[in-house]
N, C-alpha and C positions, 0 to 999 in steps of 0.2 A: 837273376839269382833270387830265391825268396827271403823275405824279409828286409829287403831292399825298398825304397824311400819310392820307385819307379812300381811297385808292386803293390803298396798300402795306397797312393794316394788315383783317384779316376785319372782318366785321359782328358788334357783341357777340352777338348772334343764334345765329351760327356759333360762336362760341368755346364759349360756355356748353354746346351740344349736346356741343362733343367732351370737356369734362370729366368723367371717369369716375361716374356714378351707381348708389346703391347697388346696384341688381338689374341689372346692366350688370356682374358679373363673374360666370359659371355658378355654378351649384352645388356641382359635383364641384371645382371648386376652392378653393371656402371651406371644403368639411369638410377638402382636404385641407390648406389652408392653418393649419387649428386640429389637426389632427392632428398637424401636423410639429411647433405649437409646443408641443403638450403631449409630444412624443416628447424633446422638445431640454429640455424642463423637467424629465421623468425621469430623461433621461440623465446631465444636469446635476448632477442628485441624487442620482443611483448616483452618478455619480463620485465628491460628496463626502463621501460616508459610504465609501467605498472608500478614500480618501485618510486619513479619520479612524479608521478599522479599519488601515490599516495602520502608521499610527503607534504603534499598540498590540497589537500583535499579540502580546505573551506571555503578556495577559491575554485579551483575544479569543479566540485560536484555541484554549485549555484550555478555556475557556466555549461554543465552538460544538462540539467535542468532546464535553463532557457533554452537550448536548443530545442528539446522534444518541448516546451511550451510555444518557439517557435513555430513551428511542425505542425503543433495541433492549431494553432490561433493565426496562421497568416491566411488561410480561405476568411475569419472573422475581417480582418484587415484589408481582404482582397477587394470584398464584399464593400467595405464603407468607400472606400478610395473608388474602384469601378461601377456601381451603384448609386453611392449618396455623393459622388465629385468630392469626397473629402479629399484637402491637399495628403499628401504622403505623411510627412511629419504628424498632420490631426489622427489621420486614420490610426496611425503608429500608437500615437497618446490614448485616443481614448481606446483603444484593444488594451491597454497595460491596466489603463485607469477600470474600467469594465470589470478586469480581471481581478485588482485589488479587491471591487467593493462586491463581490461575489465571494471572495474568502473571508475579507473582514463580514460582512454578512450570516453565510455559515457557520462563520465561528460565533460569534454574538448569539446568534439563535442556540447555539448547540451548547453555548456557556451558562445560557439561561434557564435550558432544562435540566441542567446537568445539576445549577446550584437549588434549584424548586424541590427535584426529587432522588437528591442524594442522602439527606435527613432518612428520609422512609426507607429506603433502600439498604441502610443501614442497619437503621433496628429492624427490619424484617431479616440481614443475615446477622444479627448477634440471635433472634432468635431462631434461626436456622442449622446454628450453632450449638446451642443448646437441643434442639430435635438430634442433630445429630450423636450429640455425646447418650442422649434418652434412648435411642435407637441401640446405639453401640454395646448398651449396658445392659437392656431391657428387651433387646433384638434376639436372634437365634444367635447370636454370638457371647453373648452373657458375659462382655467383658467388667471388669470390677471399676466400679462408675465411683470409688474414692480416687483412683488412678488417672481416668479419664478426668477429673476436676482438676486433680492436680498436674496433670500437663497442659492443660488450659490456664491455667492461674503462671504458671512457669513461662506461657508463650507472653501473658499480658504483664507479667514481672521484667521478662526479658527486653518487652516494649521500651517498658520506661525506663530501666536500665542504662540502655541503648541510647537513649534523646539526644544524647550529646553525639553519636556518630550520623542520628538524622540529620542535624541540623547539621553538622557541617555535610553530607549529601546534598544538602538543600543550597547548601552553598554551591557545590561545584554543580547543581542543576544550574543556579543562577547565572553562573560561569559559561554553562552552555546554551543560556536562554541565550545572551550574549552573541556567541554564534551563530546561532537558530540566526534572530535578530538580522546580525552583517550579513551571512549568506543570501536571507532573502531581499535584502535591501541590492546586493550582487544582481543575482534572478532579477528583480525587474529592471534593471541598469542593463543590462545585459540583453535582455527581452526586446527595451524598447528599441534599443539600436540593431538588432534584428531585424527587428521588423522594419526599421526604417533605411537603415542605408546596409544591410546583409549580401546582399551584391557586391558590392564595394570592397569590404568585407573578406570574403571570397575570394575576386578579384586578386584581393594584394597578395594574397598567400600562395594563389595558382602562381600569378606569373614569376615567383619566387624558382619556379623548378625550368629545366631547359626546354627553350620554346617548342621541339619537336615532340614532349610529352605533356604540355600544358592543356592543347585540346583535349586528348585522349581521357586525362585524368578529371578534366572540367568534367566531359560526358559520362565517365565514369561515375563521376560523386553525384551529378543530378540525377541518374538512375536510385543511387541510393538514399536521393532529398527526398524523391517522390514515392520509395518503399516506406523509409522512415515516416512520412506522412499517413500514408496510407495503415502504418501499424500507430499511430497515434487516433488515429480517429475512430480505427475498430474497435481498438481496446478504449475508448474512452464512451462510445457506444454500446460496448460490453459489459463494463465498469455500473456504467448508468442503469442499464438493465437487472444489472445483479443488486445494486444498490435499493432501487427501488420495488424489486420482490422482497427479500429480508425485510425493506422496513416495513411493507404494506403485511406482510406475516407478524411480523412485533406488533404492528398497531393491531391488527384484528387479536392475539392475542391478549394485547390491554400493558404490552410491557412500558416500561418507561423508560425513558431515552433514546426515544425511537429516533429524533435526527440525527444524537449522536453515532448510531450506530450506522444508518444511513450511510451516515459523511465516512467512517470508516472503513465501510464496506467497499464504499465507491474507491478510495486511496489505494485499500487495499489489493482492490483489484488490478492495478494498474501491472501488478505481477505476477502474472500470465500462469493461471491453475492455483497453482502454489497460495497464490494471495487470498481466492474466496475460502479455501480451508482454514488457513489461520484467523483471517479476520470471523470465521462462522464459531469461532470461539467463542465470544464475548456477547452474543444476544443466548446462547444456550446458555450460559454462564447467571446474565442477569435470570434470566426464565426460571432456572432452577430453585434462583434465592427470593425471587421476586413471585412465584404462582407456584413452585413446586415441582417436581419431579414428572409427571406428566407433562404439565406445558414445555418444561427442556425437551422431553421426547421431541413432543410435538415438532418445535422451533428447530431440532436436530434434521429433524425429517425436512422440514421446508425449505433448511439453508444444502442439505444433499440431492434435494429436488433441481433446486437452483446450480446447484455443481454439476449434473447431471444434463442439464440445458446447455450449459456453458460450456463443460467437455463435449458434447458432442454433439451438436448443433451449432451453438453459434462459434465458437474457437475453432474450428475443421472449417465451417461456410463462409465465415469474416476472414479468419485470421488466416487460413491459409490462401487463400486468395489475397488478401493483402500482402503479406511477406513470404508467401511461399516457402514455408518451413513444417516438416513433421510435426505433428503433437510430442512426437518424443525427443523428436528434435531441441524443442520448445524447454520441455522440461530437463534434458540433459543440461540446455543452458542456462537455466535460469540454476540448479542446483549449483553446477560448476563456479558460477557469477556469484551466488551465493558462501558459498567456501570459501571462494578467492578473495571478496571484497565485502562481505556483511551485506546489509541490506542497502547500501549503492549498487552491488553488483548484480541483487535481484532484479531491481528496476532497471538498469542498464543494459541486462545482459542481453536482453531478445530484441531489443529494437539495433541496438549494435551490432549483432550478427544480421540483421534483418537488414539494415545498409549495406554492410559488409558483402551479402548477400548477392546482393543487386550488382553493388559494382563489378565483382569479383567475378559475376558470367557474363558481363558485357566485355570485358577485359580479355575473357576467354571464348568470343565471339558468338556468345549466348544472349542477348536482349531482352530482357523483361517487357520490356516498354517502347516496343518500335515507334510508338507514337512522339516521341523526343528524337527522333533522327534526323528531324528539320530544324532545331534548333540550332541558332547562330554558335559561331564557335566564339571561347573568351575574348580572342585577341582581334576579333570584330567589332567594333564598338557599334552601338542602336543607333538608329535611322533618328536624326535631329538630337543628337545627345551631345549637350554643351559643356557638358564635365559637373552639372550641379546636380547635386542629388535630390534634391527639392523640384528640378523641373523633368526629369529624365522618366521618360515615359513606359519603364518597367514598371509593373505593376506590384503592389507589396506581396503580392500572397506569391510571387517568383522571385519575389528579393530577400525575403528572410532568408535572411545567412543562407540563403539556397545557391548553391552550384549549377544555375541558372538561372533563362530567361522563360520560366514556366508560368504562363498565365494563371489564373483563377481557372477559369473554364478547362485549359488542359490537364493542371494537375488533376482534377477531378475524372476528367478522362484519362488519364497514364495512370491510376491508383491499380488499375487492375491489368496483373502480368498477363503477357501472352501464355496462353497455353502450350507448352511443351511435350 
């Protein structure tokens, strides 16, 4: 009869068919459907160790410091212990100590030109100063040069004005010298025991996970001790190179400050592209106030000369053969690293992807580094190894906090991936 309850509603027949049945959604969208949730479950997880890294960061970022100081200085270490029979422990000390008196050095030198020729530097830009407001007034722009005095007199009122908000900035620098300070006093604390008992080190946190992934993970991470290495040494090879073009263009220039800017340039580079542009700021800067308009050209030209090496030449020929990453790879990361964490995250970001790297296609049956495929597993202990760290016959440049037992001589040989 119509309008009856058997006429409005389907046949249970019909209903059941349309309910969704296992193999009734494709394939390609269940892998991607578990894909996404394990992307949303990493992501999830980065973020919260990113949240808990930042809450600490005076201890953290001394300690991710020493590692890449690790990284670049245990071939130094390798070197005295297998070489000069330094015991372990020596070798260890004097790689820290070396390393002290090479920055207090640096800095001394670069304090002393800074106070010699900062006087002249000055009164060459208050009168640079005055050219400019002469220019402004007297130029093709004919701005009214009563105006132009009086926003200069407003900027140098506003100074003094203000004294009482410098001085307490001065205060919370001194707050953060403090910092500075404990963090680097972390860094070499950290460093030295790297270098000395890093194995060990290592060791305890491997076998922290279940013994049927403790190898896997061990050879996993020494893949990425010996990328990380290998991106410590290009880029500080890189570093050096750039450093010392800008200065040796400053000094034939006639600029002053020329260590200072040296040492900056070298630091600065340590941030892969990114770094030579910023730091190429401050020698066109002095040039400008210090010889004029022309010499910045000049200085402009020399520090994009040097960009231009570095993009592509030595960043493509070093860097990608060390860490096997795009240039824009490179740069998406460091930008990213930059956003997400300040200038921690620029120096961080390419060498941590550059581990990351490594491990993550050996995990995926890709090897960088077939040359580590003989190395012992964790859970084997070294041929005459008594339990001391002092007599145990790993060698330091394989024992900085390294996830293995990688000589001197082989990490040098595993710095460069197999070709793929």
């Amino acid at each position: 009869m119509p309008g009856t309850r058997s006429d409005r509603e389907p046949p249970q027949d019909d209903v059941a068919r349309l309910r969704p049945r296992k193999g009734d959604l494709p394939y390609p969208i269940v892998v991607a459907a578990w894909w996404s949730l394990c992307l949303i479950l990493i992501a999830g997880g980065a973020w919260v160790l990113a949240k808990v890294a930042g809450s600490v960061p005076v201890v953290l970022i001394p300690i991710a410091v020493a590692v890449l100081l690790a990284a670049l200085l245990s071939p130094v270490a390798g070197v005295l212990e297998m070489r000069a029979r330094f015991p372990r422990l020596a070798a260890a000390l004097a790689t820290v100590l070396a390393l002290i008196a090479v920055i207090v050095g640096g800095i001394s030198l670069a304090a002393q030109q800074v106070v010699s020729d900062l006087p002249q530097l000055q009164s060459k830009a208050m009168a640079g100063i005055d050219q400019i407001v002469d220019w402004l007034s007297n130029g093709p722009l004919h701005l009214d040069e009563t105006r132009m005095n009086t926003v200069v007199d407003k900027i140098k009122s506003s100074t003094s004005e203000h004294s009482n908000e410098l001085a307490t900035g001065a205060f919370h620098a001194g707050g953060q010298l403090v910092d500075v300070v404990a963090g680097l006093v972390i860094t070499l604390l950290a460093l030295f025991f790297f270098l000395y008992e890093g194995r060990k080190i290592w060791t305890f946190f491997v076998r922290l996970l279940p013994a049927a992934a403790s190898n896997k993970v061990d050879a996993a991470a020494r893949r990425g001790w010996v990328s990380l290495g290998a991106f410590t040494h290009t880029q500080a090879l890189v570093a050096l190179i750039n450093a010392v073009c800008v200065g040796v263009g400053a000094a034939i220039l006639g600029l002053p400050f020329v260590l200072p800017i040296a040492i900056i340039v070298f630091l600065a580079s340590f941030v892969p592209i990114v770094g030579a542009i910023v730091s190429g700021i401050l020698p066109a800067l002095i040039a400008l106030v210090d010889n004029g308009l022309w010499h910045a050209v000049i200085m402009v030209a020399i520090i994009v000369v040097v960009h231009f090496v570095e993009s592509h030449v030595l960043q493509p020929f070093l860097m990608g053969h060390a860490v096997a990453l795009h240039p824009l790879a490179v740069i998406v990361i460091v930008a990213s690293g930059t956003y997400l964490f300040g200038v921690a995250g620029a120096l961080f970001a390419v060498p941590v992807a550059a581990a990351l790297n490594a491990s993550l296609r050996y995990l995926l049956g890709h090897d960088m580094f077939p040359q580590l495929a003989g190395d012992r597993p964790i859970d084997e202990p070294p041929s005459g190894d008594s339990g001391d760290s002092g007599d145990s016959g790993d060698s330091v440049a394989g024992d900085a906090v390294s996830p293995g037992t990688v000589s001197h001589t082989e990490e040098h040989d595993a710095a460069t991936p197999r070709s793929e």
